[in-house]
N, C-alpha and C positions, 0 to 999 in steps of 0.2 A: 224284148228280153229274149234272148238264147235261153234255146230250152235244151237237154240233155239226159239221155237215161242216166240211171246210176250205173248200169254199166257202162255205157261210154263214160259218164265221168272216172270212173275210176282206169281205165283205158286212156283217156285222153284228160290226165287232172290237168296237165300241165297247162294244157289249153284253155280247161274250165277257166284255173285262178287267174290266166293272163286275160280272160274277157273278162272276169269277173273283176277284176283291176277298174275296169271302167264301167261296167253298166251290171246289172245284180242278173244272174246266174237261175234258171228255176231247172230244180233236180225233177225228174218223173220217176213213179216203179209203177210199174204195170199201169202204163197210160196216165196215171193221175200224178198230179203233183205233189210232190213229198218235201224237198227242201228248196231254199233258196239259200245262194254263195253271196255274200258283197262284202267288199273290202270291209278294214278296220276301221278307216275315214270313213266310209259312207255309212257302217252303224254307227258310230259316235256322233253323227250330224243329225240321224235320225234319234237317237236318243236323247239328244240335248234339245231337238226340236220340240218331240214328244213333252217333254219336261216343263218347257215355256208352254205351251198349250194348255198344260194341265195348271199350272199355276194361273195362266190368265181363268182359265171355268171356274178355279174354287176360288180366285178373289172376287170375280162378279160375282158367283154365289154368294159370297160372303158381305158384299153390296147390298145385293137383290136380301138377305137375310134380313142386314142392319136396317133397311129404309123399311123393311114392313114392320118392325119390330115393335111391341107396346109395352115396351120393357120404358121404367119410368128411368129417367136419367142418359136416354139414350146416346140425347144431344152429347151431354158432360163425358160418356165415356168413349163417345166414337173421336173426340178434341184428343181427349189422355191417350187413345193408342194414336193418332196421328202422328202428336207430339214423340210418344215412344219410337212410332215408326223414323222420324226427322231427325231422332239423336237427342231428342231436347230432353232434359230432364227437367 
């Protein structure tokens, strides 16, 4: 990853967003790092990734929930949201 003061980036933007096109960009101020540049593609790929990751943790949670569960009728209402899930009414 190129790295870049915030004064060179603001000195040399044009440069930052043309690397930044390709591979994500980290801003420094006083030594440490403060931002990072990446294209509009590459947050949207990271967000939509994000997204699917979190959906697959809370439906295994929600797995891992239903199978311990001593909730009486478990069987009957994990069938009814399946079916809901499948469209079936």
């Amino acid at each position: 990853m190129q790295t870049y003061t915030l004064t060179d980036a603001r000195n040399k933007h044009g440069e930052v967003f043309d690397k930044a096109a390709t591979e994500p960009v980290l801003l420094t101020k006083q030594s440490r790092p403060s931002h990072v540049i990446i294209s509009a593609e590459s947050y949207q790929k990271l967000i939509s990734r994000l997204q699917e990751l979190e959906d697959m943790v809370f439906g295994q949670a929600a797995e891992t929930a239903l199978s311990h569960s001593k909730m009486v009728g478990t069987e009957a209402f994990s069938s009814a949201l399946q079916h809901i899930a499948n469209g079936e009414t």
